[in-house]
N, C-alpha and C positions, 0 to 999 in steps of 0.2 A: 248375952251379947247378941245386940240385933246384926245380920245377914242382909247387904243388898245384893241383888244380882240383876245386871241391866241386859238386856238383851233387845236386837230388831234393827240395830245398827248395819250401814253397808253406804253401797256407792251407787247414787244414783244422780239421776239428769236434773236440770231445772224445770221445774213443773210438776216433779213426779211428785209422788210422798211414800213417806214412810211410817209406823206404828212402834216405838218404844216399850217398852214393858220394864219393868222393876218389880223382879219374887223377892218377898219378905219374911225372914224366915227367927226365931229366936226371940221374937219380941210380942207384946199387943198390938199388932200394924193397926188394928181398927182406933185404938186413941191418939195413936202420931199425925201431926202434919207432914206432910211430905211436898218434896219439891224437885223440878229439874233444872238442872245449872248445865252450861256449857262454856265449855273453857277453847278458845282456839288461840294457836303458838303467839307466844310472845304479849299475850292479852290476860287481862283479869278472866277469871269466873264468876261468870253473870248468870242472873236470875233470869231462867226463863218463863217457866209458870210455879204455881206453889198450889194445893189444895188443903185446907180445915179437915179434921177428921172424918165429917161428916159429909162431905162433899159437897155442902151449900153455898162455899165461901172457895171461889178461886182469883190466883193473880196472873196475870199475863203480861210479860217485859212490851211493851209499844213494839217494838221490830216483829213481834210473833203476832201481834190480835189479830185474831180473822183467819188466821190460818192454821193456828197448832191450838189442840186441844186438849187439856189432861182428865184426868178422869182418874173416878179407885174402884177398886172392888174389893171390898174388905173382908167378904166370904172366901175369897181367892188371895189373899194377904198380896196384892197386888196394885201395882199404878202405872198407869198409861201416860202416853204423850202420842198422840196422832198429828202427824206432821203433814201438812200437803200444801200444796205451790210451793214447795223448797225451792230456797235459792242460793246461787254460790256461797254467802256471807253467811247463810247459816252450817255452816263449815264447819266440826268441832270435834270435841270428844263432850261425850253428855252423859253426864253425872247425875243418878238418883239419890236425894239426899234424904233425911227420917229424923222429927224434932222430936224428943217424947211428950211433949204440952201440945196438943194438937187444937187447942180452942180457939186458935186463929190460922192462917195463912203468916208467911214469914219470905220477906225476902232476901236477908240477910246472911249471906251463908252462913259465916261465922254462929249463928246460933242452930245451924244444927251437928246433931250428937251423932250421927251413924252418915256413910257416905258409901257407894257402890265402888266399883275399880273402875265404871265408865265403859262407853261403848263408842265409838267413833261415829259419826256421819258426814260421809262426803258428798258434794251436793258438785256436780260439774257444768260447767256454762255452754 
């Protein structure tokens, strides 16, 4: 049974940023796709970024290009999300999610098989 655990989550201003992380524990992390979704009240969960196992192939939702960044580190069964110029709408709880077919990028939640408990980020105007 794969293990996510999100962690980097807080309260911060507009402008500032913030660093994500998701430890992977119980699984191959190096052959999954992975992705980050955010969910804020009364709203779907959307795709934020997503990364291929090999880290050559990423997606990024339009509201985040240019700004957030994800990234893996598969010696450190880990995945990043590097957040900066936050701004209030990106307001959430943010969920690391894990496909075990990692040979592409995926933005569809529903196809992935493992999901973190989420970490909150509040972004204040």
């Amino acid at each position: 049974q794969v293990q996510l655990v999100e962690s980097g989550g807080g309260l911060v201003q507009a402008g500032d940023s913030l660093r994500l992380s998701c430890a992977a524990s119980g699984g191959t992390f190096s052959s999954y796709a992975m992705g980050w979704f955010r969910q804020a009240p009364g709203k779907e969960r959307d795709c934020v970024a997503t990364i291929m196992w090999s880290g050559t192939s990423t997606y990024y939702a339009d509201s985040v290009k240019g700004r957030f960044t994800i990234s893996r580190d598969n010696a450190k069964n880990t995945v990043y999300l590097q957040m900066n110029s936050l701004k209030p709408e990106d307001t959430a709880v943010y969920y690391c999610a894990a496909r075990s077919d990692g040979r592409y990028y995926y933005r569809n939640p529903r196809l992935y098989d493992y999901w973190g408990q989420g970490t909150q980020v509040t972004v204040s105007s």
